[in-house]
N, C-alpha and C positions, 0 to 999 in steps of 0.2 A: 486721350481716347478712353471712354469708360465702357465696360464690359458684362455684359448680361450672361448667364446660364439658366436656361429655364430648365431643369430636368426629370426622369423620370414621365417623359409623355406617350401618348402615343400620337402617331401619323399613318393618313390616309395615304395608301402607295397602290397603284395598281388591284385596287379593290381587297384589299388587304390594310388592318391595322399593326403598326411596325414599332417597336419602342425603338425610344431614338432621345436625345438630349438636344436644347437648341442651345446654339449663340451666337447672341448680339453683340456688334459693337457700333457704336453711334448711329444706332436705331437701327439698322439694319442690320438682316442676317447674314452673318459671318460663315458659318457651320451650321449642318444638319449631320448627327451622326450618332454611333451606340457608346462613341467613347467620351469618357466624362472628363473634358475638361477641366484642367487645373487651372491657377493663377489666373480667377475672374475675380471681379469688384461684389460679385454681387449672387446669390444663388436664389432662385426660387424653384420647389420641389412642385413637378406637376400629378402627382399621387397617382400616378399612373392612367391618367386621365386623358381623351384626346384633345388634340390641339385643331386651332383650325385658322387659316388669312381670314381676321378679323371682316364681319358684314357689315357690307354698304348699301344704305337703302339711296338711292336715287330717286328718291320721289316721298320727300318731310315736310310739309308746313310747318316750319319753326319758331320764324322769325317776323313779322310783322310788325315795325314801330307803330299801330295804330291799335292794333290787339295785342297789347303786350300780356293782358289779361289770362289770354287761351294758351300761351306756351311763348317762352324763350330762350335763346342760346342754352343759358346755363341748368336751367327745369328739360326739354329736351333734349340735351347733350347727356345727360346724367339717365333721364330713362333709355335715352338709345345703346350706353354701355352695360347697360341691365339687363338690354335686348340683346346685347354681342355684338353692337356696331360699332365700326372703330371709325367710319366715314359716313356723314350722310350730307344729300346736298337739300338745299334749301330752297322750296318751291316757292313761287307770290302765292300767295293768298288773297290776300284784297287790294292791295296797294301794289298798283303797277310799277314791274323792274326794268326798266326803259329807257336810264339812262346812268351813267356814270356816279352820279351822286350818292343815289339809293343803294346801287351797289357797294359803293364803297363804306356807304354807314353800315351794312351789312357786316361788311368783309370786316370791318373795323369791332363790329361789336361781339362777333365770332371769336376773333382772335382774343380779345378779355375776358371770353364767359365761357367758350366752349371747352367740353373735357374732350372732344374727339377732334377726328379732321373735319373739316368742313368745306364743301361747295356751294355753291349762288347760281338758280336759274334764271335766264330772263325772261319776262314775263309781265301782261299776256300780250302780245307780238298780232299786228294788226297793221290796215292798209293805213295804219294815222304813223306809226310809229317803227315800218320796219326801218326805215333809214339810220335808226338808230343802231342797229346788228355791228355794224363794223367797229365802233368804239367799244362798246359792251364784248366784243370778241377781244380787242387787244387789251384787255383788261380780266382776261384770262375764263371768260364762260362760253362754256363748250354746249349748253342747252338753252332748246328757244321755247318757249310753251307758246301753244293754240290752242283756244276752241273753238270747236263746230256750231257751238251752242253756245243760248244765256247762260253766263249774263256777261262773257267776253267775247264773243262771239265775230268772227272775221266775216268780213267781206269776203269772196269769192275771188276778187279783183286783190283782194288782199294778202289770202294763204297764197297765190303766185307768188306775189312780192317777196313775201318772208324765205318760201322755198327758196326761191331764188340766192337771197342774199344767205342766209343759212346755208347752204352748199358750197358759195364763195366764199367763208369763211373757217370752211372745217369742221361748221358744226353739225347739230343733231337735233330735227324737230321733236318736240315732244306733246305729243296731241293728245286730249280731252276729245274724246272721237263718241261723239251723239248727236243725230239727224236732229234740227232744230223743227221742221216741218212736222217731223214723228212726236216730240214731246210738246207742241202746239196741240197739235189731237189728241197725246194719250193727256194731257193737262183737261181739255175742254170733257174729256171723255167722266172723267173720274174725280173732278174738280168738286163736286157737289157732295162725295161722299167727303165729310171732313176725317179719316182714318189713317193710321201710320201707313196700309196695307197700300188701301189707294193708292199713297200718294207713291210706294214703290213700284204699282204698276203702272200709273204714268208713265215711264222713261224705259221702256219697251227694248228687248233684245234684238229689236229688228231695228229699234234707232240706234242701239249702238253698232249692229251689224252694216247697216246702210252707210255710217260715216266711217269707219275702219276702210268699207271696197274703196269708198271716193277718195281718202285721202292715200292710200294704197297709190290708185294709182297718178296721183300727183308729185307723185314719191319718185313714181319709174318713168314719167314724165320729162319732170325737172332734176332726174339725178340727184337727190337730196336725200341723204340719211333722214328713217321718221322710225321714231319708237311712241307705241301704242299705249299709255299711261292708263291704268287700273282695269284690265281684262275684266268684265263680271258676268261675263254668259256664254253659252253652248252657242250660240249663234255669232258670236261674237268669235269665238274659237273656227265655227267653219269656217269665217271669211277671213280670217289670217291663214287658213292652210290654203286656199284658191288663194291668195294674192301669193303666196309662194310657190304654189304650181305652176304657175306664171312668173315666174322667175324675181319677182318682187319679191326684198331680202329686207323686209321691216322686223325689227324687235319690238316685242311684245313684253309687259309684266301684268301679274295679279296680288294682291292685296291679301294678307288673313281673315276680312271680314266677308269678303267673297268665298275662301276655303272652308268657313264653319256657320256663320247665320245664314239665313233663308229670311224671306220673306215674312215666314211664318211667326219667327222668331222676335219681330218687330212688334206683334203684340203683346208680350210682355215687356217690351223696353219702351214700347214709344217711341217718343221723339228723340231719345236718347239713341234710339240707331235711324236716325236719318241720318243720306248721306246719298251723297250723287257721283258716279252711276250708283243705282238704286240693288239692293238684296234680290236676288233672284230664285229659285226654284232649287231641290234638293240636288234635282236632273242636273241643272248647271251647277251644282258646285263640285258632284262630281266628275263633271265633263272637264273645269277647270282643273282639277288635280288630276285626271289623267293627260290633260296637256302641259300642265308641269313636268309631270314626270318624264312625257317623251319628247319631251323639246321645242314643242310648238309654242309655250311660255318660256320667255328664256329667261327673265328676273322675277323676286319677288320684293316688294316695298309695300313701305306702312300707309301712303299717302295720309299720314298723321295730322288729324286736325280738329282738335279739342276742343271744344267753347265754355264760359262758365254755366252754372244751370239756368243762370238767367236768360241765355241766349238758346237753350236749349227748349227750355218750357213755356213752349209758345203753341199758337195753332201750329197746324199741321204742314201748312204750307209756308207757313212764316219762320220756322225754327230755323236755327242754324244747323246745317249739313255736315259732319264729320264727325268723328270718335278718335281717342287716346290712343294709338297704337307700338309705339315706340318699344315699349317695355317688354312685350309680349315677343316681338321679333324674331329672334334667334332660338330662344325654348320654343313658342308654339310649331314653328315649322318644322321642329328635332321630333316635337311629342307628337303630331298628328302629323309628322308628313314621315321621316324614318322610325322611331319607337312602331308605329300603327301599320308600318309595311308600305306607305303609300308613294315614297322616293324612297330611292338607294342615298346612303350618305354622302355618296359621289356626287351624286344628283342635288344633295340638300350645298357642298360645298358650290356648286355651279351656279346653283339661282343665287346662292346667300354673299357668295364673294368675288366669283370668277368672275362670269356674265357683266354683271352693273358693272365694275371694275372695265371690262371691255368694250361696253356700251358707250362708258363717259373718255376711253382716251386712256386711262391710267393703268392699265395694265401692260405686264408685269410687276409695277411699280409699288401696286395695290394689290389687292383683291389673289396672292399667290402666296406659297407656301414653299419657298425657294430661296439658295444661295445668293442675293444681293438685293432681295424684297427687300421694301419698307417692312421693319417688326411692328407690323399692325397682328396682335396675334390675339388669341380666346382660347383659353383652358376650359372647356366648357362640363358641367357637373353633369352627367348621365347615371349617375346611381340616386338621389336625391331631388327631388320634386322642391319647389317653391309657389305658394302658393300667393295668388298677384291679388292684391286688393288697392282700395284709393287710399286706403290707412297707410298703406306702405308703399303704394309708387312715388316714381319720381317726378311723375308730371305734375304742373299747375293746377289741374282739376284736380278735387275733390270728388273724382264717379268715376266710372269702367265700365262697358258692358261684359269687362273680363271677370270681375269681378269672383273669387271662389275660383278660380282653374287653376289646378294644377299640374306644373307645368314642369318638365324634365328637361336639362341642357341651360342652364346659366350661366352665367361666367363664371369659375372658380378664381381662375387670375386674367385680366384684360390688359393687352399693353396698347398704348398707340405711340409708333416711331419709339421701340424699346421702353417708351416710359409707362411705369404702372401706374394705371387708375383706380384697376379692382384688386386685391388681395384677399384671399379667403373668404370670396363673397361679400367684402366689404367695402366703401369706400376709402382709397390712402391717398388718390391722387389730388392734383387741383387742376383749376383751368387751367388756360394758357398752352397748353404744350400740342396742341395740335395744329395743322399745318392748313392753310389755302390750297383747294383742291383746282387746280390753272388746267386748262387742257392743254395736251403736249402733240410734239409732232412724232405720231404713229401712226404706222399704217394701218388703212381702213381693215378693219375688223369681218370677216366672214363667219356667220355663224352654222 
């Protein structure tokens, strides 16, 4: 049995921060308390700093064996503990996860390269391929991805199917929710202006509000858990509060690219902030962080998805869709959602660790700060800013549209399953020591 002491920290307790000492022993937590522990293997001093259940983004582009180019395992493993993530799971990206194989090259290449935990979604799930859900579930994935829209796009005859078998397996939809009919029009509409602007007002708050009602109620139809992947508008916010006035019990997440760019912001970036769903209005990013804050968003995730500039600098309509997010995670949500007033820290541990944790199955296990957690934990810096550039991230890209922010709440020391990765802001750890994220038999989660 080997034995951690993390001490000197503080802890979030009934809205109140408490000093308190942790320990671990074989990765989990043993003791939470103010007495300091003797005869441990091991002491790290947490400078008086708070602690926090390590964040899980539920929604990474990682991995892809076909774009190894844009990010992998071990490039975003290493900016997502930068971020304060001690789990993230692993979306498709281009290359459908459909069956047994692809999975397990995943599962396999994770386990060599990654610094954190990792999970596997399937993906993208359609009328050609839901039959495939039942072995992809015994093989430990708890999320199915959908979309409404191009350019994976279901059949209508199809989202049944998937509902269907996704609820006979325990799992949980997770939906890309944009009217394909709506981005037909706003496409034809705006297609002629070749402009970053344009192309973000294409893909309309009303397309994405229109596929959120419908899959809403396909949800409460087929009894099927569905979580709403990358909230980006006020319109999109009302029709998740009517599908829950209506007793439909979907989780929702938003992204940091939706909490601080606008539309507007895309003309100085270009095509370097494309990305789908599209930037919307100042109005909506507001609207979006006051539904963070009171519940109506229940996760936040990077939905991370880098390309090199090659892929990026292209026309307008031709570039590749996504930005670096990984790194930025855990501080930007500290600096602009608690530091700026906009979430209570309660709030910030909810979206950042609780919730996803909840969402996918794993909690208690995860995502908690409690007597027989996994020691996924984060000393995180709140007196010292870090300032994020492409010089010094850890993603495969060479760009950011983060670029210059400065940014409060880092990891001072990161563990995942008691073992350290971060120490004094630096890297000590390696891969290997993080775990396969299997969904487990828990009871359905009420939020």
């Amino acid at each position: 049995m080997t034995s951690l002491l993390i001490r000197n920290v503080l802890i979030w307790v009934d809205g109140f921060f408490s000093e308190a000492n942790i320990l671990v022993e074989d990765g989990k937590i043993k003791a939470i308390s103010k007495k300091l522990f003797e005869d441990v293997d091991e002491i790290v001093d947490g400078y008086g700093l708070p602690v926090i259940p390590g964040g899980i983004d539920i929604h990474a582009h990682v991995y892809d064996p076909e774009y190894l180019d844009n990010e992998d395992w071990k490039s975003g493993s290493l900016a997502a503990a930068f971020g304060g993530l001690t789990s993230i799971y692993d979306m498709p990206l281009r290359v459908y996860v459909d069956n047994k194989n692809i999975l397990e090259e995943k599962v396999k290449a994770a386990q060599k390269d990654s610094y954190i935990n990792y999970g596997v979604h399937a993906g993208f799930m359609n009328e050609k391929n839901y039959d495939k859900i039942p072995e992809l579930a015994e093989k430990g994935v708890k999320g199915y991805k959908v979309f409404t829209c191009r350019p994976f796009k279901a059949s209508e005859e199809g989202l049944v199917k998937v509902f269907e078998m996704v609820r006979d397996v325990n799992g949980v939809v997770l939906a890309h929710s944009e009217d394909d009919g709506l981005i037909s029009y706003g496409e034809d509409e705006y297609r002629e202006f070749n402009d970053i602007v344009s192309y973000h007002k294409s893909r309309s708050p009303e397309a994405e509000a229109a596929a959120v009602l419908k899959l809403g109620y396909y949800a409460k139809e087929i009894q099927t858990p569905l979580h709403i992947c990358h909230l980006s508008s006020a319109e999109g916010v009302e029709a998740v509060k009517y599908l829950r006035s209506r007793g439909i019990g979907v989780t929702v997440e938003t992204c940091p690219h939706f909490l601080y760019f606008t539309r507007e912001d895309a003309k100085k970036y270009g095509t370097y902030l494309k990305l789908a769903p599209t930037l919307k209005t100042s109005y909506d990013r507001d609207m979006l962080w006051k539904a963070l804050a009171d519940g109506t968003i229940d996760a936040y995730t990077s939905d991370n998805a880098p390309a090199p500039r090659s892929l990026k600098e292209k026309d307008v309509w031709e570039a590749w869709g996504g930005i670096p997010n990984l790194e930025i995670m855990g501080p930007f949500l500290y600096t602009y959602g608690v530091r700026e007033g906009r979430i209570s820290f309660q709030r910030f541990i909810e979206v950042f660790s609780a919730n996803p944790a909840r969402i996918m199955g794993i909690y208690p296990f995860k995502g908690a700060l409690m007597v027989g957690a996994d020691a996924d934990l984060v000393v995180i810096d709140t007196r010292k800013s870090r300032k994020i550039t492409p010089y010094t991230h850890h993603h495969k890209v060479d760009w950011t549209p983060w670029d210059g922010m400065e940014l409060y709440g880092s990891p001072m020391h990161l563990f995942v399953n008691g073992y350290q990765v971060i120490r004094d802001g630096e890297v000590v750890g390696e891969p290997g020591h993080g775990v396969y994220l299997k969904k487990r038999p828990v009871k359905k989660v009420v939020f």
